[in-house]
N, C-alpha and C positions, 0 to 999 in steps of 0.2 A: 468586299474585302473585309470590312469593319464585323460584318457577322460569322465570319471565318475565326478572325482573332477570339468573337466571345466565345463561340462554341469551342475554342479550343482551353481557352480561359475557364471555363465553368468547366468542363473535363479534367482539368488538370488540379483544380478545388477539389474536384470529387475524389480525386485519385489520391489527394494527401492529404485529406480529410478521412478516409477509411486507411491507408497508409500510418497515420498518426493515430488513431484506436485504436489498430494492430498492435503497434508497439509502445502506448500508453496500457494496454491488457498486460501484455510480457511483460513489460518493467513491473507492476503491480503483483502478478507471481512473484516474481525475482525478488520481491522487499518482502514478500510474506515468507519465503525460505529462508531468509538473511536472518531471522528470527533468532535460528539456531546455529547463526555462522560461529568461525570461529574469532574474527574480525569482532573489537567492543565497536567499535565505529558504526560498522552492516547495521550490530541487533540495535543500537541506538537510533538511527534511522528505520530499521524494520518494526520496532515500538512503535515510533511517530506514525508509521502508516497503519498497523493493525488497531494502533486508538483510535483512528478517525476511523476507521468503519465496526460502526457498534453492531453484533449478534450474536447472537448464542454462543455461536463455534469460534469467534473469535475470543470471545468470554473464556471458554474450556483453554484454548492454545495461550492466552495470558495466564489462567491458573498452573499450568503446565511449565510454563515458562519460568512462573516464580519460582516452582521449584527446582528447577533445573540450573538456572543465573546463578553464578559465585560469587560477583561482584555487586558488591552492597548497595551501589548506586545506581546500577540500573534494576536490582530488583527492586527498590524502593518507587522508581519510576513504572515499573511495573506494576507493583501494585497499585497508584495513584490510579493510572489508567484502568485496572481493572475495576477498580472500586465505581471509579466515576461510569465506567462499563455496565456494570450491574445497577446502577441509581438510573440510568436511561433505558435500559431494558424493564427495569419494574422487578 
């Protein structure tokens, strides 16, 4: 009986363990679109996510972004992370 319950137990790990990387992936599109929401809220959170993953194409969609941003404060945030962007990419 006891080996019924694991194997049902480690089955059910597995399934929300790839379950939860599914829609840990989705969400992380979702914040890199948010970029250009129309929400300040979205692109201040979609900032915070597209900083933390440094590379090239993220670099290009920060310079992109600066100029696109109206609002003085997050394109200043913007540029901070792109700067610090470009100093870790070399």
């Amino acid at each position: 009986m006891r080996r019924e319950y694991l194997g049902w137990g480690i089955f059910g790990a597995a399934v929300g363990t790839v379950a939860g990387m599914l829609l840990w992936s989705q969400q992380m599109r979702d914040a890199r679109r948010a970029l250009f929401s129309r929400s300040p809220v979205k692109r201040l959170a979609a900032l915070g996510y597209v900083g933390g993953q440094p590379s090239v194409e993220n670099a290009r969609l920060l310079r992109d972004y600066c100029a696109w941003e109206v609002r003085p404060a997050l394109r200043r945030r913007a540029g901070v992370l792109l700067r610090r962007m470009e100093t870790i990419l070399g």
